[in-house]
C-alpha positions as CSV (number, residue, x, y, z in Angstrom):
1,X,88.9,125.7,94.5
2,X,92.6,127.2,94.7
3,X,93.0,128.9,92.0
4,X,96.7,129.7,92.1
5,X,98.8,127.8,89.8
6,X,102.0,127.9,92.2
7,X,99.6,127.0,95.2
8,X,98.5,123.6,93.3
9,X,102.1,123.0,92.6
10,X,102.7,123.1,95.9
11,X,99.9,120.8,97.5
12,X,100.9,118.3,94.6
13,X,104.3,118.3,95.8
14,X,103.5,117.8,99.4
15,X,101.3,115.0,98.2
16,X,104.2,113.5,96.3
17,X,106.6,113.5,99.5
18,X,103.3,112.7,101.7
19,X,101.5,110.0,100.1
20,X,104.0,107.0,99.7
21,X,105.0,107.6,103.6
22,X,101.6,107.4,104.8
23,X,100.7,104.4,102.5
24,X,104.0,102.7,103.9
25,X,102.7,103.6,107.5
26,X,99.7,101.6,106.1
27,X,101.5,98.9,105.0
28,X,99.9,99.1,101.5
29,X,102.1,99.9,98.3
30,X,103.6,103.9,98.2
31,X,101.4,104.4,94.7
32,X,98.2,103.5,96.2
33,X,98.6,106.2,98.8
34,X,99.5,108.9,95.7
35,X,96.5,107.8,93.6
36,X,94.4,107.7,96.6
37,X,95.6,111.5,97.8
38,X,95.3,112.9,94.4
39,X,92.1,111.7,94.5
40,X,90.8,113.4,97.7
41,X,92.4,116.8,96.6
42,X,91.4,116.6,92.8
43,X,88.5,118.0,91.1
44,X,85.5,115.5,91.8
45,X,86.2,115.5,95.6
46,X,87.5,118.3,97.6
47,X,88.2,120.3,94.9
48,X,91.8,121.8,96.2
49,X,93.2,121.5,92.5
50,X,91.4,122.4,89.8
51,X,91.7,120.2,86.1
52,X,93.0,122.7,83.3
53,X,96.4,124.5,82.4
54,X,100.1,122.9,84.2
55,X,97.7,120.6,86.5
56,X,96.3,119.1,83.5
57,X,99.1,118.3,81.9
58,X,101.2,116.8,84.7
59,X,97.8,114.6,85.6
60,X,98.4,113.4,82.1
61,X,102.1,112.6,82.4
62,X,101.3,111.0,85.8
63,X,98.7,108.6,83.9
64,X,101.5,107.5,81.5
65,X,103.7,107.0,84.6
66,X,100.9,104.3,86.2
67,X,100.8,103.1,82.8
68,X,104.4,102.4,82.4
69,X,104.5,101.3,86.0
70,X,101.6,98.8,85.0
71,X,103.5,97.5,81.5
72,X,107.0,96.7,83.8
């Protein structure tokens, strides 16, 4: 686990610029590749970013994002 706070920040950063390209590459949508991603580096899988503090809450404002995304 990284316990850093900036470190996470940056590795979901380079996930937000990274995901949607390589998804596009894939021809599948640009939020398939973030959820996928943020899945591999999160806390049940590889374990990069850890669940608690900043991380936490801007998992939590990227839920209501994919919720709104879901109501349009």
């Amino acid at each position: 686990m990284i316990g850093s706070v900036e470190v996470a920040l940056l590795i979901l950063l380079a996930i937000i610029i990274a995901g949607p390209i390589l998804a596009e590459r894939l021809k599948i949508p640009g939020l398939i590749g973030l959820i996928f991603l943020g899945m591999l580096v999160g806390p049940f899988m590889l374990g990069w970013v850890r669940n608690q503090g900043l991380v936490s809450d801007l998992g939590d404002i990227g839920l209501l994002y994919l919720m709104f995304l879901a109501g349009l």
